[in-house]
N, C-alpha and C positions, 0 to 999 in steps of 0.2 A: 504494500500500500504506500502511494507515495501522496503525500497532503502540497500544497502551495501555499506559500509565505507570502501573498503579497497585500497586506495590510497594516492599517500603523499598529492596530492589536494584535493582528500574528505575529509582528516584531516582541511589542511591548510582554508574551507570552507564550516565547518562542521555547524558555527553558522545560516549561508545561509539556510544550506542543510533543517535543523530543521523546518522554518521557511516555508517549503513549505507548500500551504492549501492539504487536504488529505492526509498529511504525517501520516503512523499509529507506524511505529516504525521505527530503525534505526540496522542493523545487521553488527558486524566489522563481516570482513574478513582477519584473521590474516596472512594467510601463502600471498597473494595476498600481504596484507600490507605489509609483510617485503621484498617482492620482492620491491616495488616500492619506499620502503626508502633503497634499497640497501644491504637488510642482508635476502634473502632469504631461507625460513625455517627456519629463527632463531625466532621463535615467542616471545622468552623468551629475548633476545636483548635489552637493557636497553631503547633505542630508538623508539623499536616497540612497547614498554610497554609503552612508554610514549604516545607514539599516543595514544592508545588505552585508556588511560585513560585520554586523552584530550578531545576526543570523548563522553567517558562515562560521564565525567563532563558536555559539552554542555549537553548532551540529558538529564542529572539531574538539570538541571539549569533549562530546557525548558520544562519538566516532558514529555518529549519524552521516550517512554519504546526505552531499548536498548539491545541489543543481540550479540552473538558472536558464532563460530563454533571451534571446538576442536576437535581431534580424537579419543579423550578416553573420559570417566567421570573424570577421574584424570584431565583432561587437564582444562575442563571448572569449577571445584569443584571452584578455586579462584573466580573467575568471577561470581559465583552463589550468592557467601559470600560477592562479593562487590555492589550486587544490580541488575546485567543482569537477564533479567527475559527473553528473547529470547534464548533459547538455545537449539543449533541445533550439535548435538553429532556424531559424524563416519561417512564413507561414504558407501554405498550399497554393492560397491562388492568389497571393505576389509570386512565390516561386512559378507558378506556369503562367502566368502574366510577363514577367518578365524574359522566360525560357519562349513565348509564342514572339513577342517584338526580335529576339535575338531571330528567331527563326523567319518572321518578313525583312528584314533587316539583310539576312544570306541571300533570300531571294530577290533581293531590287539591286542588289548589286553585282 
């Protein structure tokens, strides 16, 4: 069972959250997150980073694997380097949104 961390209460009782039996890992949800500390889409927000690594902390404390979502590889690269082993990249229809313009794109040229 893997729950998402992306609230200013899922932060604020993240030590709880850890602690449930069946818990298998822990996934932030960053755009979510910065919505509900008030700086939405700023994922990069000195504040939303701070959650996020308050979060990553409990689950290193508690050897809870922990994970996060990104829209690029560039997005999640930090988070790979600081120990997140849950990593969940792009969403479906940007990715074939942008894999169909690639593909008219070969074709007109």
């Amino acid at each position: 069972m893997i729950v998402q961390a992306e609230s200013a209460e899922a932060v604020k009782n993240i030590e709880a959250i850890v602690q449930v039996p069946g818990l298998d890992a822990v996934l932030v949800g960053p755009y979510d997150l910065s919505s509900s500390l008030g700086w939405p889409g700023e994922v990069t927000h000195p504040e939303v980073q701070e959650a996020i690594r308050r979060v990553a902390s409990v689950c290193k404390e508690s050897k809870m694997p922990v994970g996060i979502f990104g829209m690029t590889a560039e997005a999640v690269q930090p988070y790979i380097e600081q120990g997140f082993r849950l990593i969940v990249v792009g969403v479906d229809t940007v990715l074939l949104g942008n894999a169909a313009r690639q593909l008219l794109q070969q074709l007109r040229d």
